[in-house]
Rosetta silent file (secondary structure, phi, psi, omega in degrees, C-alpha in Angstrom):
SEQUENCE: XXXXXXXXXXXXXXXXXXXXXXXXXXXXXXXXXXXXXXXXXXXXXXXXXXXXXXXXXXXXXXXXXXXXXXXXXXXXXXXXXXXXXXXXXXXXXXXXXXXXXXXXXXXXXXXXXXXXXXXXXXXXXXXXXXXXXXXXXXXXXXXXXXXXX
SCORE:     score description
SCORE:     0.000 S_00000001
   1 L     0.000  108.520 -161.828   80.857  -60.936  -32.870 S_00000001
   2 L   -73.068  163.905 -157.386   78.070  -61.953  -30.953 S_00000001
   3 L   -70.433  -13.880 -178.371   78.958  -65.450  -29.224 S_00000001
   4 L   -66.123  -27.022 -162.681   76.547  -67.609  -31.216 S_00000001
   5 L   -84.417  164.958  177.035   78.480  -67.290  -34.109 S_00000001
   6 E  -149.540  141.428 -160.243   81.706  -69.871  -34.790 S_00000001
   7 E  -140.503  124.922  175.155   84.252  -69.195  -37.630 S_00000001
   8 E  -131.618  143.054  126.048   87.183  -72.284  -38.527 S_00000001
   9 E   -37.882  104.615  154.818   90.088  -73.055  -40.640 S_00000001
  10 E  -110.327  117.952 -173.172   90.827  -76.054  -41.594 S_00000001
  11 L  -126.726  102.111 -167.505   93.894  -77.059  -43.370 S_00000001
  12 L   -69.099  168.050 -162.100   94.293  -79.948  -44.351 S_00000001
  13 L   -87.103  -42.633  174.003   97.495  -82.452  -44.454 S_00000001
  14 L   -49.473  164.817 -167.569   96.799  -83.675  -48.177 S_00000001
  15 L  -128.200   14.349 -174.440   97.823  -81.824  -50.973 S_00000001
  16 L  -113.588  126.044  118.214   94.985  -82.650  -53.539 S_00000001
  17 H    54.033  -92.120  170.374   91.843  -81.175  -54.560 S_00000001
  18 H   -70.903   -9.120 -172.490   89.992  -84.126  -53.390 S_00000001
  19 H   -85.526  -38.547  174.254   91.026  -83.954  -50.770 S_00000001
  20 H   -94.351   -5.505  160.481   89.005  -80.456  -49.804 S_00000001
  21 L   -72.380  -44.831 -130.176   86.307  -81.543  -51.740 S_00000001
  22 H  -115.641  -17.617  169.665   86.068  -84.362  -49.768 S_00000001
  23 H   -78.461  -10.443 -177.188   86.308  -82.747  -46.072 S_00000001
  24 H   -59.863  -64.661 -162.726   83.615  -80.254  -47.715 S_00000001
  25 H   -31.621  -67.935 -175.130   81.533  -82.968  -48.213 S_00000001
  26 H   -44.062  -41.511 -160.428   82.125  -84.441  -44.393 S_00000001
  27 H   -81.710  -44.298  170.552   81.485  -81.157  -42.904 S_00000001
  28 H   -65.960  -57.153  166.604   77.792  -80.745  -45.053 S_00000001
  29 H   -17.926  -62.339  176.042   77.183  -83.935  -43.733 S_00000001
  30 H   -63.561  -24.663 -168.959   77.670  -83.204  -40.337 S_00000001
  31 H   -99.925  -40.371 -167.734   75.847  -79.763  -40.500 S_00000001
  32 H   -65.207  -19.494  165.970   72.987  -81.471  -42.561 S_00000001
  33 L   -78.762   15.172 -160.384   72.521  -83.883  -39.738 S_00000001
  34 L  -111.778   16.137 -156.818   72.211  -80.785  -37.321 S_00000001
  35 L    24.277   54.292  177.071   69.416  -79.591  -39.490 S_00000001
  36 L   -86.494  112.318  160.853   71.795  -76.829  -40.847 S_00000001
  37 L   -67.256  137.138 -176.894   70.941  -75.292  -44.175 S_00000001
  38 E  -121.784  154.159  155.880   74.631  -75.299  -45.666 S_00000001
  39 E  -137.039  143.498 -149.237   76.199  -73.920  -48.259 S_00000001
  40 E  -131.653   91.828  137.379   79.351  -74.619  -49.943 S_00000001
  41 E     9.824   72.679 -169.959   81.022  -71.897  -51.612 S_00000001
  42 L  -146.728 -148.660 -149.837   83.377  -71.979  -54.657 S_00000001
  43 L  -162.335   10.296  171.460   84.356  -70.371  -58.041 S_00000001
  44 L  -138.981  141.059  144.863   84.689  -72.832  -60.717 S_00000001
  45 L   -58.859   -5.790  170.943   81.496  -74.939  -62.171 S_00000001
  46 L   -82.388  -56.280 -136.663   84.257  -78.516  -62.833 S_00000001
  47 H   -63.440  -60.799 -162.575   84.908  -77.824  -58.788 S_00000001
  48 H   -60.453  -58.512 -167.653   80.025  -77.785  -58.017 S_00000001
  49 H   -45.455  -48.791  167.143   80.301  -80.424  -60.496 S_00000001
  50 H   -99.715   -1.188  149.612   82.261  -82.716  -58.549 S_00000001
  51 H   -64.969  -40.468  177.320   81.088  -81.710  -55.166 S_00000001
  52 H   -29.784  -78.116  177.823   77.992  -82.297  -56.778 S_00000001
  53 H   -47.756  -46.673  145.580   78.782  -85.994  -58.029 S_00000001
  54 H   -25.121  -65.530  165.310   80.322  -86.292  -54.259 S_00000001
  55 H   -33.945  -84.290  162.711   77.464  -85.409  -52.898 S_00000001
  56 L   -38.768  -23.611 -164.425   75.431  -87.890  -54.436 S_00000001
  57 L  -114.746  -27.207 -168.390   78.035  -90.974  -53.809 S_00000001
  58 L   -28.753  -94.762 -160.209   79.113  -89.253  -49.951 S_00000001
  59 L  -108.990  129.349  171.751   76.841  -91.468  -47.947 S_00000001
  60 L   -92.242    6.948  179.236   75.142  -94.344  -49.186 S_00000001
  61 L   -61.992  -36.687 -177.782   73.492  -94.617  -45.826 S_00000001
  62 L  -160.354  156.616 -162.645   71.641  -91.358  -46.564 S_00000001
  63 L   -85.975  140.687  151.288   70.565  -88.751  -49.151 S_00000001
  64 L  -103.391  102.425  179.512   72.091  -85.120  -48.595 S_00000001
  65 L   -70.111  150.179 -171.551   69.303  -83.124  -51.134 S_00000001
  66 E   174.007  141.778  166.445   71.277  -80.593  -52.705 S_00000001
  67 E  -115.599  151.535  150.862   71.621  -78.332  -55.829 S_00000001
  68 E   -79.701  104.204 -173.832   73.927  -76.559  -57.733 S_00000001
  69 E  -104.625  122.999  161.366   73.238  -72.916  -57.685 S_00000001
  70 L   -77.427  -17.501 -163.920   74.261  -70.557  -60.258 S_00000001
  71 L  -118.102   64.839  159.801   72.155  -67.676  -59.525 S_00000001
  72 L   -32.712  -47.549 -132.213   71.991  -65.999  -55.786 S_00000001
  73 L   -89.366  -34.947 -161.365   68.888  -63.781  -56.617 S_00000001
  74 L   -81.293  155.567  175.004   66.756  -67.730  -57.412 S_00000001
  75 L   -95.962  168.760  167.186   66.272  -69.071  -53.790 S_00000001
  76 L  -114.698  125.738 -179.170   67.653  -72.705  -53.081 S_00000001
  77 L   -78.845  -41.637 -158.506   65.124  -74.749  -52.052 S_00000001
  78 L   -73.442  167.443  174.401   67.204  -77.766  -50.919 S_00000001
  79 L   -84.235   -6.750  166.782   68.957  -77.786  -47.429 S_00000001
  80 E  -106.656  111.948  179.381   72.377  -77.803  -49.047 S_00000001
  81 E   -99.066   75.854  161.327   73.036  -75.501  -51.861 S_00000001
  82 E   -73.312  120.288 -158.574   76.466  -75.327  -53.802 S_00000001
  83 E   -98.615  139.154  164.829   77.046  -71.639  -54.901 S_00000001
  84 L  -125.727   50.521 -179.057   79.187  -70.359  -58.212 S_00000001
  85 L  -167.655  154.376  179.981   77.304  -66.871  -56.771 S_00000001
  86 L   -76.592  142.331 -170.138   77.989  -65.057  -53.265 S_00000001
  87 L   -92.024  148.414  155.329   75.611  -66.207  -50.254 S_00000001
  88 L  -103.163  123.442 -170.734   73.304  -64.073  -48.329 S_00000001
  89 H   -61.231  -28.195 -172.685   74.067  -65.002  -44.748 S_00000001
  90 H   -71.257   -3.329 -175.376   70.258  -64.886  -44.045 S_00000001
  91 H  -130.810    2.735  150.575   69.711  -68.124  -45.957 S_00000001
  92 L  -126.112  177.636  177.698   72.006  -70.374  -44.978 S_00000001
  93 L  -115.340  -37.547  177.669   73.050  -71.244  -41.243 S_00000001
  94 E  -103.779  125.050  168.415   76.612  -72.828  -42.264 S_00000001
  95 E  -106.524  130.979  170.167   78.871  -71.805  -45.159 S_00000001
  96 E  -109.099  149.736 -166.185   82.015  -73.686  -46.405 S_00000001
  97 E  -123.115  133.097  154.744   83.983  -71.190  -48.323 S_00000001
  98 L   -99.770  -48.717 -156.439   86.063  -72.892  -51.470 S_00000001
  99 L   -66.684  148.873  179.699   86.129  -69.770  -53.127 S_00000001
 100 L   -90.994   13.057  169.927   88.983  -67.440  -53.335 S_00000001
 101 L  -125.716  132.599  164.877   87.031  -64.513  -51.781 S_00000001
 102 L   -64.617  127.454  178.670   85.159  -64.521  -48.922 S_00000001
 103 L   -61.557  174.773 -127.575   82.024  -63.320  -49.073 S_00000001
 104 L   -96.466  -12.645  179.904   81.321  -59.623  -49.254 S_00000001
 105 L  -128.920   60.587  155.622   79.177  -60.343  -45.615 S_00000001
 106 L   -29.073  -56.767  156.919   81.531  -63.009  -43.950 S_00000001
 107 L   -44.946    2.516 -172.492   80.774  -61.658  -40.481 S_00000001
 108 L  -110.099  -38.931 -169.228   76.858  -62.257  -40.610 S_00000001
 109 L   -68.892  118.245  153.852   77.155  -66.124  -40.815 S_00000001
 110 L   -41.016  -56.532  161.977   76.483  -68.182  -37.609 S_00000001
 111 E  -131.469  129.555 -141.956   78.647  -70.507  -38.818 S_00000001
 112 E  -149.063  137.301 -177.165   81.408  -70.216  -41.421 S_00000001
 113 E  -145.362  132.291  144.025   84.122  -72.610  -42.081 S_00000001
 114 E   -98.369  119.518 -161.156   87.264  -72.778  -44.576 S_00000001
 115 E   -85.271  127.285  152.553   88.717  -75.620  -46.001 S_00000001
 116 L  -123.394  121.495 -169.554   92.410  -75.279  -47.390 S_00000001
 117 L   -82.824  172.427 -160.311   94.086  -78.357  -48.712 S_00000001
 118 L  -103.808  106.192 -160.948   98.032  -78.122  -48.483 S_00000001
 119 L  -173.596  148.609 -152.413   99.259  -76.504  -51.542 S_00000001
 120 L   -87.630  -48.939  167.498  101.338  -72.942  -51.638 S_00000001
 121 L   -33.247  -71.020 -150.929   98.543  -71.222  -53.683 S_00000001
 122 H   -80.048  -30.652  172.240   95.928  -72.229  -51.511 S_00000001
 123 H   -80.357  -13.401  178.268   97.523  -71.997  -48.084 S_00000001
 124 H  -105.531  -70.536  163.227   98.576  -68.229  -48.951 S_00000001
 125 H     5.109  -54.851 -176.896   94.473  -67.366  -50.703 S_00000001
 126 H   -84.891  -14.952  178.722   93.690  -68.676  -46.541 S_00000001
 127 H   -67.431  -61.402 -176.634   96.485  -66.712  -44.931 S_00000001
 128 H   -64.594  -35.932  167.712   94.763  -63.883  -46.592 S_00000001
 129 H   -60.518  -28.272 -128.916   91.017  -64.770  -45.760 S_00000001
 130 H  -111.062  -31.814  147.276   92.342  -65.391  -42.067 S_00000001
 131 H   -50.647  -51.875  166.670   93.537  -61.682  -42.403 S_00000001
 132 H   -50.770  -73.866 -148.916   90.020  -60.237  -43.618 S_00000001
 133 H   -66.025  -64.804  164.680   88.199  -62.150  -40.986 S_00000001
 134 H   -24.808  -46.859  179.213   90.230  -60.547  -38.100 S_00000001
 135 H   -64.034  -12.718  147.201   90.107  -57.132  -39.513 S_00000001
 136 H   -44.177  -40.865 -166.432   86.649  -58.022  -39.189 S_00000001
 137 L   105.041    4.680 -172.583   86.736  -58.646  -35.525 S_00000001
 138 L  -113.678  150.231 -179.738   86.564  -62.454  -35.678 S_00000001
 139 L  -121.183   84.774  169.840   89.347  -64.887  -34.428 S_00000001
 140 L   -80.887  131.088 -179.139   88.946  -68.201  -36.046 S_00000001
 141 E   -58.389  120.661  170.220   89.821  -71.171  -34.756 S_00000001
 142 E   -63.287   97.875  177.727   92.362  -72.921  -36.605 S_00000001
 143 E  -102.226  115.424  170.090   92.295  -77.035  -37.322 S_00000001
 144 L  -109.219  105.225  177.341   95.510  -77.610  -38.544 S_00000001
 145 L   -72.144    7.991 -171.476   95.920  -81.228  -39.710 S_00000001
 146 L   -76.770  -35.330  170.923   98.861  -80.988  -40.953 S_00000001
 147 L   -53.056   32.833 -134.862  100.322  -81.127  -37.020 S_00000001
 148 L  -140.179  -31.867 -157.077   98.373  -84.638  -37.044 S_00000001
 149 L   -81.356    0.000    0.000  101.237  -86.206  -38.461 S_00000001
């Protein structure tokens, strides 16, 4: 893994939803001020919807432009993109993965980050990406917020 790239965990202390929705959001924020094309990764169209709606409400200080994309093959114009379709690493520089698969080229993204909120599903779905990406060759660093407490 050449050294440019950086791969994280993040698991959060909360046990809702909204909660990983809402650290997505903080993290596109953060990358969008870094002039990062982002993309935020998930598997249900309620879940884009209300990242979406998020999105829009996040900061009222400043606009994050952003679409919902259904379609990989159409490019996303905007610098934030929310995918119900697997990313080509060549088109975004950050990925948030929601989704219960990684994508099929996880190892290509400069930067790749997964959000898990604290829930038994969802904390074993990241044990197992967290598996992939090592068999991969990558060691990601691990925020666990639950130790916060």
């Amino acid at each position: 893994m050449p050294s440019s790239q950086a791969y994280w965990f993040h698991i959060l202390a909360q046990h809702s939803p909204a909660a990983r929705n809402l650290h997505a959001a903080r993290l596109v924020e953060k990358a969008w001020q870094q002039n990062h094309r982002t993309c935020i990764v998930c598997d249900d169209a309620a879940v884009a919807a209300e990242l979406d709606e998020l999105l829009w409400q996040f900061s009222p200080a400043a606009f994050i432009p952003h679409s919902i994309v259904s379609d990989c093959s159409v490019a996303c114009t905007d610098p934030v993109g929310i995918l119900l379709c697997q990313p080509n690493a060549a088109d975004w520089d950050t990925a948030i993965i929601l989704s219960a698969t990684l994508p099929a080229n996880a190892d290509q993204f400069a930067r790749l980050a997964l959000i898990a909120h604290n829930d038994a599903a969802v904390l074993h779905q990241a044990r197992g990406h967290f598996r992939e990406l090592r068999a991969l060759g990558i060691e990601p660093r691990v925020h666990d917020y639950r130790k916060a407490r």
